[in-house]
mmCIF file as Biopython writes it, N, C-alpha, C and O atoms, coordinates in Angstrom:
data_model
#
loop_
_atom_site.group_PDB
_atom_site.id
_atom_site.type_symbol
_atom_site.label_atom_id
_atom_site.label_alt_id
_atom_site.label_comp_id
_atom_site.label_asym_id
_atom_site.label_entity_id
_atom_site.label_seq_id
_atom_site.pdbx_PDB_ins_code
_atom_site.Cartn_x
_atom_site.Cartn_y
_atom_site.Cartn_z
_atom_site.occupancy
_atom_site.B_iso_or_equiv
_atom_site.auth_seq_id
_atom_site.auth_asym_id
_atom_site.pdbx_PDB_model_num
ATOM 1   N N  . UNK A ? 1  ? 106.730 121.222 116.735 1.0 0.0 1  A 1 
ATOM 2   C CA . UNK A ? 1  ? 105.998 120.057 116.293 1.0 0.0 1  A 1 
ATOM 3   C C  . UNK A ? 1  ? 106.988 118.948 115.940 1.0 0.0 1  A 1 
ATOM 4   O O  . UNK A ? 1  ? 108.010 119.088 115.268 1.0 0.0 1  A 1 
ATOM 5   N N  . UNK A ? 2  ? 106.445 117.620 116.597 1.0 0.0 2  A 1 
ATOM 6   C CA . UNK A ? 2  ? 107.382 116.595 116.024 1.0 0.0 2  A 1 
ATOM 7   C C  . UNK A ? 2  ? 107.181 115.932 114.698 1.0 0.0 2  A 1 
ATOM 8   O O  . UNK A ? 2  ? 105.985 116.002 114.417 1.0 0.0 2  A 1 
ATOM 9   N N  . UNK A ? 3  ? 107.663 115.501 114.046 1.0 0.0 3  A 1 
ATOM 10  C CA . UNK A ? 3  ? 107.626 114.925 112.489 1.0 0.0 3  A 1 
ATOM 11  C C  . UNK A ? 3  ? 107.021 113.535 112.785 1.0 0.0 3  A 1 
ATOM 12  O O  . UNK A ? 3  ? 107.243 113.064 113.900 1.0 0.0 3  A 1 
ATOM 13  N N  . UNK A ? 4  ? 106.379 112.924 112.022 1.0 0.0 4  A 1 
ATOM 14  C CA . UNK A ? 4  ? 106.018 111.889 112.408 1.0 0.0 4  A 1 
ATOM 15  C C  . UNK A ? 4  ? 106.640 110.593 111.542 1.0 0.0 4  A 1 
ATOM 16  O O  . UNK A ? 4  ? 106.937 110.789 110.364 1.0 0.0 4  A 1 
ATOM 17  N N  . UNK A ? 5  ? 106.842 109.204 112.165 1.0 0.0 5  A 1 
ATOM 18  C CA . UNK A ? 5  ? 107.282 108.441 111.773 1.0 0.0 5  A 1 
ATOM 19  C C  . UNK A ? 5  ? 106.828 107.705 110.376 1.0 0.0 5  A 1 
ATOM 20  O O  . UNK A ? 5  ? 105.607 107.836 110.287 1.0 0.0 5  A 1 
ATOM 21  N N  . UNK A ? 6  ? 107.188 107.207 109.602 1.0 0.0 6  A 1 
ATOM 22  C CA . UNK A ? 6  ? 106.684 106.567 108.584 1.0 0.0 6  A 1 
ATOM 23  C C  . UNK A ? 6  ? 105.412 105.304 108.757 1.0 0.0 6  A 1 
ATOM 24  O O  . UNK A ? 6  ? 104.379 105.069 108.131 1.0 0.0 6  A 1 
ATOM 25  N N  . UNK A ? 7  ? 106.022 104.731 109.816 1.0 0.0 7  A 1 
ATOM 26  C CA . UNK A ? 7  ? 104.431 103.675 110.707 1.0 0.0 7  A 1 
ATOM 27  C C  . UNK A ? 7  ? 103.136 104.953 110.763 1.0 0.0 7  A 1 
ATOM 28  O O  . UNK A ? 7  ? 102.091 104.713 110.159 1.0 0.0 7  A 1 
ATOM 29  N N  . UNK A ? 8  ? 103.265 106.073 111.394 1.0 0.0 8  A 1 
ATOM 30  C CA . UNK A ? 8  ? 102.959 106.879 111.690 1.0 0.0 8  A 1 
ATOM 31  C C  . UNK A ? 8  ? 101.778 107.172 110.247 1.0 0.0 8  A 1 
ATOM 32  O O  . UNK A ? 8  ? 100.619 106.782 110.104 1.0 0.0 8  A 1 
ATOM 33  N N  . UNK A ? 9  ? 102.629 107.980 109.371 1.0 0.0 9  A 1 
ATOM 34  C CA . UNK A ? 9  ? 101.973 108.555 108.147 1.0 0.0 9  A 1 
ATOM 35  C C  . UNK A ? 9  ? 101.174 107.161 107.958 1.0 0.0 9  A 1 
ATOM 36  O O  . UNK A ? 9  ? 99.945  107.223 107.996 1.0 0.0 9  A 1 
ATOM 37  N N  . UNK A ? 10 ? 101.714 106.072 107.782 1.0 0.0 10 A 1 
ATOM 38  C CA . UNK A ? 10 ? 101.149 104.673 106.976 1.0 0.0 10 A 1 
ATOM 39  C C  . UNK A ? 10 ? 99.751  104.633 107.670 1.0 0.0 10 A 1 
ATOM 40  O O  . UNK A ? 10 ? 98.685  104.679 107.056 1.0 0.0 10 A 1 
ATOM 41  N N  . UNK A ? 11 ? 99.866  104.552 108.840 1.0 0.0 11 A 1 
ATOM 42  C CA . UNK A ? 11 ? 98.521  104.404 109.631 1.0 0.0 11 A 1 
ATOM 43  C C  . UNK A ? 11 ? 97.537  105.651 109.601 1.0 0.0 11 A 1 
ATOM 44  O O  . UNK A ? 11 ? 96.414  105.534 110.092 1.0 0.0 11 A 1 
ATOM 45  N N  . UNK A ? 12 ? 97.953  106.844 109.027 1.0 0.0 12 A 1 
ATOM 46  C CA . UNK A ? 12 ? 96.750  107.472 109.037 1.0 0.0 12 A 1 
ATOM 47  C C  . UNK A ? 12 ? 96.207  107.296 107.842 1.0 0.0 12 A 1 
ATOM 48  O O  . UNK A ? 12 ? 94.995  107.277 107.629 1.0 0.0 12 A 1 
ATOM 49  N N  . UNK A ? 13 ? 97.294  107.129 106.818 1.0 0.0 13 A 1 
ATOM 50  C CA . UNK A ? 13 ? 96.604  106.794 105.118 1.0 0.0 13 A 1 
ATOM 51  C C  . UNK A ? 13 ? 95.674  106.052 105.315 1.0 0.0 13 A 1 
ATOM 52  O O  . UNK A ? 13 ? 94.515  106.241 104.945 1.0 0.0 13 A 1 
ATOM 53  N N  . UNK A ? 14 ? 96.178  104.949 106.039 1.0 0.0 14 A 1 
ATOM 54  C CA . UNK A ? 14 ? 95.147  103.383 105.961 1.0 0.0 14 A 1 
ATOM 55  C C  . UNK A ? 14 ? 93.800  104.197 106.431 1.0 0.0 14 A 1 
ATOM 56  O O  . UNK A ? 14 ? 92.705  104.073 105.883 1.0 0.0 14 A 1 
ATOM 57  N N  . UNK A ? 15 ? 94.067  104.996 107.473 1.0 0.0 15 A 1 
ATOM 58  C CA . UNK A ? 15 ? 92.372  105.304 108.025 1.0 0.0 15 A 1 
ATOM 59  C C  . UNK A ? 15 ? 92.064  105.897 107.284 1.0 0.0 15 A 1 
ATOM 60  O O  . UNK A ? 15 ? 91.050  105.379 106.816 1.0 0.0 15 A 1 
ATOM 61  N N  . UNK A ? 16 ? 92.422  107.250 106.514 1.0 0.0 16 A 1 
ATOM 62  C CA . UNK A ? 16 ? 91.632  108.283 106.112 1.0 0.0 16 A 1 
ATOM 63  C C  . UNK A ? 16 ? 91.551  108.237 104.671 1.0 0.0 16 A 1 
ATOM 64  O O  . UNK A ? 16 ? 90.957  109.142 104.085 1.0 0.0 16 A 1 
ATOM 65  N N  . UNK A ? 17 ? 92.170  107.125 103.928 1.0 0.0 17 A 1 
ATOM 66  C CA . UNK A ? 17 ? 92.414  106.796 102.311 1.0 0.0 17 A 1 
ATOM 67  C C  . UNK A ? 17 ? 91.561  105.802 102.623 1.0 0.0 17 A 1 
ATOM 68  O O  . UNK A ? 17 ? 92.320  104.987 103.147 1.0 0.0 17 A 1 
ATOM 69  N N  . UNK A ? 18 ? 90.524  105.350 102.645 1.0 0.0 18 A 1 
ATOM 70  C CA . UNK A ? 18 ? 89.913  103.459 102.045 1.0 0.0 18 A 1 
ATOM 71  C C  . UNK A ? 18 ? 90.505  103.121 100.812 1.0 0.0 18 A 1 
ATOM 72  O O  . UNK A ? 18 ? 91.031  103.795 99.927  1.0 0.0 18 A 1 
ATOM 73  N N  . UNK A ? 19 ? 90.291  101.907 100.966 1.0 0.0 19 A 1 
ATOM 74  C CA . UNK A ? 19 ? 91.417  101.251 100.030 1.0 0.0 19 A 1 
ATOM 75  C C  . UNK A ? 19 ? 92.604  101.390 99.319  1.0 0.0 19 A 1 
ATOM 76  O O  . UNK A ? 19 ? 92.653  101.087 98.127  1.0 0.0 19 A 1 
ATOM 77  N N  . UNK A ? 20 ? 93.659  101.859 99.988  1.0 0.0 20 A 1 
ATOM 78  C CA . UNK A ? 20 ? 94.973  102.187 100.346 1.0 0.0 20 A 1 
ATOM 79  C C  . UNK A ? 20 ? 95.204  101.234 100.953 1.0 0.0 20 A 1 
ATOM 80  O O  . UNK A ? 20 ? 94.373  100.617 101.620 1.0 0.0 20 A 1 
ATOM 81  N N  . UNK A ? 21 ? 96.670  100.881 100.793 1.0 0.0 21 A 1 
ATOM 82  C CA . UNK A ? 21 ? 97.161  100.270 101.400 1.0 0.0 21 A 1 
ATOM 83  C C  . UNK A ? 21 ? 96.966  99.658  103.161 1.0 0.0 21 A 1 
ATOM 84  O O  . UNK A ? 21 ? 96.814  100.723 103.760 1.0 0.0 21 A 1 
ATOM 85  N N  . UNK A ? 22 ? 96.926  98.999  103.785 1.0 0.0 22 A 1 
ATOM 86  C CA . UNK A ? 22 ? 97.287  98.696  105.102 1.0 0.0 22 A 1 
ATOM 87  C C  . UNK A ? 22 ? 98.101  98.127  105.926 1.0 0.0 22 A 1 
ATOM 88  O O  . UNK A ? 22 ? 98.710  97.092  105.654 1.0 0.0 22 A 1 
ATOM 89  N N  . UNK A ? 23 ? 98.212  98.918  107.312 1.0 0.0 23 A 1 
ATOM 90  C CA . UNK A ? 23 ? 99.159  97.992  107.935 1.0 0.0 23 A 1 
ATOM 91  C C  . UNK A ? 23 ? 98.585  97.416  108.897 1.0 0.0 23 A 1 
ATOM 92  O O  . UNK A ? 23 ? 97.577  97.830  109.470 1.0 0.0 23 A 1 
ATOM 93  N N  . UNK A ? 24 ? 99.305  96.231  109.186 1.0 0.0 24 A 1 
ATOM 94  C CA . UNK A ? 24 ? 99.321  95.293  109.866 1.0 0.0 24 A 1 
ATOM 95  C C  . UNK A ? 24 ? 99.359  96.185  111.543 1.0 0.0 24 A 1 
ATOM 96  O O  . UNK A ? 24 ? 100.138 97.099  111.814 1.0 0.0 24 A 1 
ATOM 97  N N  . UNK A ? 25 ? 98.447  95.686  112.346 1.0 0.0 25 A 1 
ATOM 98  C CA . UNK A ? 25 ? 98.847  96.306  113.537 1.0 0.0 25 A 1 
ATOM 99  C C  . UNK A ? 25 ? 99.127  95.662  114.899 1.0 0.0 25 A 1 
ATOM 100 O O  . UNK A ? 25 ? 99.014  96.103  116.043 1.0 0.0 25 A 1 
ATOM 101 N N  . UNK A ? 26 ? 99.592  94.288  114.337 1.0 0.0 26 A 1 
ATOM 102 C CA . UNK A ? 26 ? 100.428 93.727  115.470 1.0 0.0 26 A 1 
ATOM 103 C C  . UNK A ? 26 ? 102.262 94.059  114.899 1.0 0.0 26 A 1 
ATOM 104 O O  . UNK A ? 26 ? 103.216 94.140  115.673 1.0 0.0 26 A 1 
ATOM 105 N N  . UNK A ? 27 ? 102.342 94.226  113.078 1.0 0.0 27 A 1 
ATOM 106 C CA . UNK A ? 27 ? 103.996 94.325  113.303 1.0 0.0 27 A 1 
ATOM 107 C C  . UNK A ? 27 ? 104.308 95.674  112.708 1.0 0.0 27 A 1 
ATOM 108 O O  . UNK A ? 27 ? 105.405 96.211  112.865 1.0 0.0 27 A 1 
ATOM 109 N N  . UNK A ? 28 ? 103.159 96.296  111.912 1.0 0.0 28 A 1 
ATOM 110 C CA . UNK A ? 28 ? 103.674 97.585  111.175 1.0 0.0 28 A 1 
ATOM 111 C C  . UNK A ? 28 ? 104.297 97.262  110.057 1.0 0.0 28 A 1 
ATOM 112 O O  . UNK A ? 28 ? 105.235 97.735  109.415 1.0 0.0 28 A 1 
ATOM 113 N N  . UNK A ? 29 ? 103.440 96.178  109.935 1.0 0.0 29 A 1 
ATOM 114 C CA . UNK A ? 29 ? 103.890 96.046  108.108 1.0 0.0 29 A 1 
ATOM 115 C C  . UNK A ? 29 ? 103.101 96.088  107.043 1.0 0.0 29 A 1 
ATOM 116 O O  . UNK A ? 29 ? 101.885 96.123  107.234 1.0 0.0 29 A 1 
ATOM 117 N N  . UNK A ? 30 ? 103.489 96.091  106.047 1.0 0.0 30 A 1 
ATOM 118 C CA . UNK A ? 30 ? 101.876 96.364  104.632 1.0 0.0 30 A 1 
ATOM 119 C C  . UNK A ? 30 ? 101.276 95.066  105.006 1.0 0.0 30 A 1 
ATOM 120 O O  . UNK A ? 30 ? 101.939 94.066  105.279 1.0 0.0 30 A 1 
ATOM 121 N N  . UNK A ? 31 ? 100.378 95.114  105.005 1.0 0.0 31 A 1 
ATOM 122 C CA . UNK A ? 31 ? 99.123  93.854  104.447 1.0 0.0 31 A 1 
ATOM 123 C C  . UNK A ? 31 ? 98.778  93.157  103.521 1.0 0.0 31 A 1 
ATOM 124 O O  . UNK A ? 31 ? 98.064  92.153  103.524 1.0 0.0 31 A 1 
ATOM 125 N N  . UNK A ? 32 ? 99.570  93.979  102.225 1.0 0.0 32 A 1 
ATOM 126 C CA . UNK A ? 32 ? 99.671  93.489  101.203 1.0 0.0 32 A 1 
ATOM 127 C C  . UNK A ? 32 ? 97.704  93.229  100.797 1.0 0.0 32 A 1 
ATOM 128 O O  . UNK A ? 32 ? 97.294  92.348  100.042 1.0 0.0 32 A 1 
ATOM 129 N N  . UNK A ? 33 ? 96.969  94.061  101.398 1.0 0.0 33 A 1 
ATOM 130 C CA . UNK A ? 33 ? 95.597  93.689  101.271 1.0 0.0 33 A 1 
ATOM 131 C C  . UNK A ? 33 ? 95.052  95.712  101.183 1.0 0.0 33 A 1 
ATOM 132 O O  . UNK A ? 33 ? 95.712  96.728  101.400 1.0 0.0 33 A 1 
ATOM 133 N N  . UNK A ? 34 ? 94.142  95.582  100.926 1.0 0.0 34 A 1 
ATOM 134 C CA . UNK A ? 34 ? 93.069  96.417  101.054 1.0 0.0 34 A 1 
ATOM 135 C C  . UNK A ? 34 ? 91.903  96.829  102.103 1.0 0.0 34 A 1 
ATOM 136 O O  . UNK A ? 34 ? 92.007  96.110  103.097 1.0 0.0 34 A 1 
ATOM 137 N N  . UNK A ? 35 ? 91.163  97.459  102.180 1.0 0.0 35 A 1 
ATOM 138 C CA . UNK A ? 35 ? 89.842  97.452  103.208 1.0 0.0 35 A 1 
ATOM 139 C C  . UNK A ? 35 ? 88.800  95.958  102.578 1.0 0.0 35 A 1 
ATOM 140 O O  . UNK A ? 35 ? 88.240  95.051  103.193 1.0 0.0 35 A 1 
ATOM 141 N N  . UNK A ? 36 ? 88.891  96.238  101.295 1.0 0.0 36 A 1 
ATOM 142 C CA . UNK A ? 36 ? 87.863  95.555  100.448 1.0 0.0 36 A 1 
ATOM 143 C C  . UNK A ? 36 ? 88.326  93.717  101.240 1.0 0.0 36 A 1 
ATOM 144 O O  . UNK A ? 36 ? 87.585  92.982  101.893 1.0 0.0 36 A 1 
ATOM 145 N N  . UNK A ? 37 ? 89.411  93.552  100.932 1.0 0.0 37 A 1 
ATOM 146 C CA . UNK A ? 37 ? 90.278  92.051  101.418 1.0 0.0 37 A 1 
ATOM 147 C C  . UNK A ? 37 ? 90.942  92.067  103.278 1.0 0.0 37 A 1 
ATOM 148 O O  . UNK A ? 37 ? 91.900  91.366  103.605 1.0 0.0 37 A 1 
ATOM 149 N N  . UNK A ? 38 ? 90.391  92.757  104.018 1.0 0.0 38 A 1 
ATOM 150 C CA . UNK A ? 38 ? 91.601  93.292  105.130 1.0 0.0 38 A 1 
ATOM 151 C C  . UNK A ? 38 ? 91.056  91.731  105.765 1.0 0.0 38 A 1 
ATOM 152 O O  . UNK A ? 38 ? 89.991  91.122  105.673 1.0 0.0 38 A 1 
ATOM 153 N N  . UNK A ? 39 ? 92.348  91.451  106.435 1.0 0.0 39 A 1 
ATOM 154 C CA . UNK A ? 39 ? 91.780  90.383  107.928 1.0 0.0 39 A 1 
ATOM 155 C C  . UNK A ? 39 ? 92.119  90.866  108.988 1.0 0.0 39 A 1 
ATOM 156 O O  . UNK A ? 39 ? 93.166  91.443  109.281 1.0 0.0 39 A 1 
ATOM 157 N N  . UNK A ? 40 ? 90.998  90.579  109.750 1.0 0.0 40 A 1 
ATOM 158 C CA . UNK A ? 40 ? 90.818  90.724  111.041 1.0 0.0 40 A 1 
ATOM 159 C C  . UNK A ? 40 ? 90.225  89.348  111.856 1.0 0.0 40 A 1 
ATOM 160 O O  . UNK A ? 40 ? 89.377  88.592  111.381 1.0 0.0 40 A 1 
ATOM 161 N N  . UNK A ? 41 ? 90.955  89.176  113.379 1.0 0.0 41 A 1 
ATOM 162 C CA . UNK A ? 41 ? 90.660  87.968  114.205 1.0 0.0 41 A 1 
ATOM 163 C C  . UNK A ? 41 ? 88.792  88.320  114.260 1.0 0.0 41 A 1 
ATOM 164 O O  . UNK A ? 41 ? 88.023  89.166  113.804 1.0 0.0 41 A 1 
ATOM 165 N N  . UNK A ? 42 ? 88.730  87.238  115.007 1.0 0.0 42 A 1 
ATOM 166 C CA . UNK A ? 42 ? 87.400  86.778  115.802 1.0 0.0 42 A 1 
ATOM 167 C C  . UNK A ? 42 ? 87.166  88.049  116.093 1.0 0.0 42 A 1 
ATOM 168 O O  . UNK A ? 42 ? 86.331  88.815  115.612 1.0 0.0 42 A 1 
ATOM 169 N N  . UNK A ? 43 ? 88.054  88.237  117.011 1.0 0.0 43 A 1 
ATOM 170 C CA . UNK A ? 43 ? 87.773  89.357  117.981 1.0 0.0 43 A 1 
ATOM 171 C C  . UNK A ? 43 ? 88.143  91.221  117.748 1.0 0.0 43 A 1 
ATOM 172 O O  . UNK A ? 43 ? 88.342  92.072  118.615 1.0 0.0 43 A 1 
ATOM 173 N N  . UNK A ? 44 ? 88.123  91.356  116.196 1.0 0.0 44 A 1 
ATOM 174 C CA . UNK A ? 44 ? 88.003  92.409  115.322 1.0 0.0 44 A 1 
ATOM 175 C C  . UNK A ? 44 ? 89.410  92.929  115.726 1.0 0.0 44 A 1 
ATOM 176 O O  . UNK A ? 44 ? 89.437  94.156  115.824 1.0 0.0 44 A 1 
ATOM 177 N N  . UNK A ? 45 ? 90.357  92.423  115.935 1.0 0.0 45 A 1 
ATOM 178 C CA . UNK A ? 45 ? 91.802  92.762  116.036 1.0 0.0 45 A 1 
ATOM 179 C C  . UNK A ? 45 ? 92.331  92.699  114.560 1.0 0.0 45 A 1 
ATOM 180 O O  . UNK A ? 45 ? 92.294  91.659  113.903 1.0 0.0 45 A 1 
ATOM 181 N N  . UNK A ? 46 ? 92.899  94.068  114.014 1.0 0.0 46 A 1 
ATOM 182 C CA . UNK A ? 46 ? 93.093  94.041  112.614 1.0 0.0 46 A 1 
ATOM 183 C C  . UNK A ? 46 ? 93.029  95.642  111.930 1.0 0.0 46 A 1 
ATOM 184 O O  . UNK A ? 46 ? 92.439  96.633  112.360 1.0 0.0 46 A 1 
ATOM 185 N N  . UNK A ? 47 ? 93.628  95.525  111.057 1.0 0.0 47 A 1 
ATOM 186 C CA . UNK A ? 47 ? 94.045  94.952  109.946 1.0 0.0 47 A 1 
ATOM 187 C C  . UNK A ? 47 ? 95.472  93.964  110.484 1.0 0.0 47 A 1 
ATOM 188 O O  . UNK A ? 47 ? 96.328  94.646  111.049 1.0 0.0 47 A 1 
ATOM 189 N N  . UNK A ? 48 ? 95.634  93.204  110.423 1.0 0.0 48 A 1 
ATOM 190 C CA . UNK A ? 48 ? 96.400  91.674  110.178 1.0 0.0 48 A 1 
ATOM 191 C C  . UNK A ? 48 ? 97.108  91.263  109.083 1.0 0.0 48 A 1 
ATOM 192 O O  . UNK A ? 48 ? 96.449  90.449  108.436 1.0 0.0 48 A 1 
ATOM 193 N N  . UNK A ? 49 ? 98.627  91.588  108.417 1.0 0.0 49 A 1 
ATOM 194 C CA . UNK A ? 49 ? 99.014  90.880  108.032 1.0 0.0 49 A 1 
ATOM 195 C C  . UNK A ? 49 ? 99.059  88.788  107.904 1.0 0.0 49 A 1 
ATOM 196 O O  . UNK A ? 49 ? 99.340  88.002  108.809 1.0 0.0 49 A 1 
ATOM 197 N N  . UNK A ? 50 ? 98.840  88.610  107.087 1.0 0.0 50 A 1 
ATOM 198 C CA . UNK A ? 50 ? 98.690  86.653  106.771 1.0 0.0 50 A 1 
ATOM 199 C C  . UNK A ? 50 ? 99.655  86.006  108.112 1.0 0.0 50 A 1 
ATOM 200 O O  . UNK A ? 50 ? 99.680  84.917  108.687 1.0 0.0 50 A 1 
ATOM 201 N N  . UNK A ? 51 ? 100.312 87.129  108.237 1.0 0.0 51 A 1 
ATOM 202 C CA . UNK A ? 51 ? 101.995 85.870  109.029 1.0 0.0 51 A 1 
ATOM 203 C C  . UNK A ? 51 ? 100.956 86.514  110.549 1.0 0.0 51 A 1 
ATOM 204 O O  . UNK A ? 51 ? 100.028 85.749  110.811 1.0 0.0 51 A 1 
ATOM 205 N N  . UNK A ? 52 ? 101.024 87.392  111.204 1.0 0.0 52 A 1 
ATOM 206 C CA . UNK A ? 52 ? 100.351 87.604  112.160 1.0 0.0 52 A 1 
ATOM 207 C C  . UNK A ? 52 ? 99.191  87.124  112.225 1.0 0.0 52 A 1 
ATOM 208 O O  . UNK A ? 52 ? 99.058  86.579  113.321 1.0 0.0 52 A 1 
ATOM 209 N N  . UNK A ? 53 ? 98.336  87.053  111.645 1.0 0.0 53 A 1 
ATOM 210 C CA . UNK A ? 53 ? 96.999  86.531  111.312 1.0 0.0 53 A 1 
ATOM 211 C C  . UNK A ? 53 ? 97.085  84.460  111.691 1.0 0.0 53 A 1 
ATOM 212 O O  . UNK A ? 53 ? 96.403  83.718  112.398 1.0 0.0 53 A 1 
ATOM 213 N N  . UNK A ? 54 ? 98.194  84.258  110.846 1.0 0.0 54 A 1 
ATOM 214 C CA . UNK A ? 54 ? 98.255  82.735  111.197 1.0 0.0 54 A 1 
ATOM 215 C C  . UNK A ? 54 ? 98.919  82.693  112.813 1.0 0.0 54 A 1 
ATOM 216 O O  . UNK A ? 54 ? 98.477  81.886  113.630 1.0 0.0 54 A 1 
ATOM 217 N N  . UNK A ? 55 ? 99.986  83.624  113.149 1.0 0.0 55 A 1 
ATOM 218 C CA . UNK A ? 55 ? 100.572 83.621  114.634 1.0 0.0 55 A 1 
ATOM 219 C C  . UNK A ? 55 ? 99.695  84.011  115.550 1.0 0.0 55 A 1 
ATOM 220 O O  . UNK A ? 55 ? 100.206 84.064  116.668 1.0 0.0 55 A 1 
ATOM 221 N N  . UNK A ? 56 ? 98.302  84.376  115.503 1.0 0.0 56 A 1 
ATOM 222 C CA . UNK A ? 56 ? 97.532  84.575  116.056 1.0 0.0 56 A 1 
ATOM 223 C C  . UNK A ? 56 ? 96.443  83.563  116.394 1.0 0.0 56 A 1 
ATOM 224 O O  . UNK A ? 56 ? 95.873  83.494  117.483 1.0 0.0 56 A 1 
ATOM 225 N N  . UNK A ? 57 ? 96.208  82.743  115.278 1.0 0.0 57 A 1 
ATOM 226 C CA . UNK A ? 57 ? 95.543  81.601  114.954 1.0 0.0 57 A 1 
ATOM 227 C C  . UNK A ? 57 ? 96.256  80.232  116.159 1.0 0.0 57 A 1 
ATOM 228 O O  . UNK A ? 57 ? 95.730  79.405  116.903 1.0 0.0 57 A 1 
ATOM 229 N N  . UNK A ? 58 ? 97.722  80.608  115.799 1.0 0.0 58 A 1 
ATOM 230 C CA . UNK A ? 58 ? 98.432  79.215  116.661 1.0 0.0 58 A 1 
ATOM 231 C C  . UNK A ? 58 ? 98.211  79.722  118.229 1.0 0.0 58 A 1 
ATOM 232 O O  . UNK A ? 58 ? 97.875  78.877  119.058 1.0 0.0 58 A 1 
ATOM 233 N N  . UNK A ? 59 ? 98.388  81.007  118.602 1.0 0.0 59 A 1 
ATOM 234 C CA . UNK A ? 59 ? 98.295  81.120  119.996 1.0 0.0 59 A 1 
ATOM 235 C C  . UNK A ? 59 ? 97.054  80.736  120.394 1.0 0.0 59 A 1 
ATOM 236 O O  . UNK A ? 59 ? 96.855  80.040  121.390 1.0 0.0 59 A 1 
ATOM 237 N N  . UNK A ? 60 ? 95.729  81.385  119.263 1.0 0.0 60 A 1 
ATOM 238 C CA . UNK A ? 60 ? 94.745  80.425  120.506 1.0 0.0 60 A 1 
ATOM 239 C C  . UNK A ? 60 ? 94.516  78.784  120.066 1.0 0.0 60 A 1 
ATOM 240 O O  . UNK A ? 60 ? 93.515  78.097  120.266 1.0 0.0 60 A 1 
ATOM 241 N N  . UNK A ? 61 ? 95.214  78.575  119.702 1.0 0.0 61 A 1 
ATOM 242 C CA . UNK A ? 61 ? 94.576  76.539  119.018 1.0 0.0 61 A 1 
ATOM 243 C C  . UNK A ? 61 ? 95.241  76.346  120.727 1.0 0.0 61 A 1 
ATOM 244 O O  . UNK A ? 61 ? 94.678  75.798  121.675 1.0 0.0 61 A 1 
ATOM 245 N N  . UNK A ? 62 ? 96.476  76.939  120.697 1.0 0.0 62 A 1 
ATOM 246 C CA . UNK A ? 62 ? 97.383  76.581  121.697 1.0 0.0 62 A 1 
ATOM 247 C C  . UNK A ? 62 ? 97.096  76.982  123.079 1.0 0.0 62 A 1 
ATOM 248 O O  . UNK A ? 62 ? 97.729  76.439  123.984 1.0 0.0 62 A 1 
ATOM 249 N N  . UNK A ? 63 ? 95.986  78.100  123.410 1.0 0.0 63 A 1 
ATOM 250 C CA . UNK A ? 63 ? 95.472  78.275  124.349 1.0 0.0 63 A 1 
ATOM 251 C C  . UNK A ? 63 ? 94.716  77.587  125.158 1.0 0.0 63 A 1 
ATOM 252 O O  . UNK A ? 63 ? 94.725  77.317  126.359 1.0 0.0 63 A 1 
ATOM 253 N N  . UNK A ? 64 ? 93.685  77.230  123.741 1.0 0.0 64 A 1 
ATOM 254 C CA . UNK A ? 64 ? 92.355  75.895  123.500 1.0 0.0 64 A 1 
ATOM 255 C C  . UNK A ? 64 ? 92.923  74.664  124.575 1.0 0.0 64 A 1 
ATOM 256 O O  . UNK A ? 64 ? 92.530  74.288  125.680 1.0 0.0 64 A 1 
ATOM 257 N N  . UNK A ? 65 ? 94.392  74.106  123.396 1.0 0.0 65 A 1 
ATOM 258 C CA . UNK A ? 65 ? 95.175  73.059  123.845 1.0 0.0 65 A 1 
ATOM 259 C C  . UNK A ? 65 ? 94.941  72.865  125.325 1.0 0.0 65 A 1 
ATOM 260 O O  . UNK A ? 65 ? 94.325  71.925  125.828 1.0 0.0 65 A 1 
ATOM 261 N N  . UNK A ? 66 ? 95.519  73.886  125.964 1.0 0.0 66 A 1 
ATOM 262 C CA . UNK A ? 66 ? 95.609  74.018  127.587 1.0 0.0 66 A 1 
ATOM 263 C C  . UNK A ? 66 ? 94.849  73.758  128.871 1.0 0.0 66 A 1 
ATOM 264 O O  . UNK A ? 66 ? 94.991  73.375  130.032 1.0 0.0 66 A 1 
ATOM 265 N N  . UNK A ? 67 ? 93.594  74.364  127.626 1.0 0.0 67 A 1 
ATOM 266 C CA . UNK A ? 67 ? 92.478  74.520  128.612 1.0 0.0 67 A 1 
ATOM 267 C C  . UNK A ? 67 ? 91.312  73.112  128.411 1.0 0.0 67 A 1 
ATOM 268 O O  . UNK A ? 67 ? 90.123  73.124  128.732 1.0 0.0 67 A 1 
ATOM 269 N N  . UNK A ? 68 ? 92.108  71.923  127.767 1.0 0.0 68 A 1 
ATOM 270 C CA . UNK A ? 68 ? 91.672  70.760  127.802 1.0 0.0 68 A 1 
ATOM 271 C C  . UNK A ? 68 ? 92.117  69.909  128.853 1.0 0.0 68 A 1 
ATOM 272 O O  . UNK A ? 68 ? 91.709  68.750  128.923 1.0 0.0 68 A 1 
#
């Protein structure tokens, strides 16, 4: 059996603990949030750290942009 990584353990807490901690699952970082507070895009992509959450925000303004 392989040991599993610390991203690893973090992400099953987040699922199988509610309101525990979360990670972010565009960088694998805490969320610094809860289930109760989590963000997630439009498009239910998430739990989302704030910094991903806003870098996510600029790609589509910037998509939008394009497609004007």
């Amino acid at each position: 059996m392989v040991a599993k990584t610390q991203s690893e353990h973090a992400r099953i807490n987040a699922r199988e603990y509610p309101g525990t901690r979360q990670i972010c699952v565009m960088c694998d970082k805490p969320t610094e949030r809860c289930e109760e507070d989590e963000i997630f895009s439009e498009d239910r992509i998430g739990p989302l750290c704030l910094e991903c959450y806003d870098d996510l925000l600029e790609l589509v303004e910037d998509d939008w942009r394009e497609d004007r």
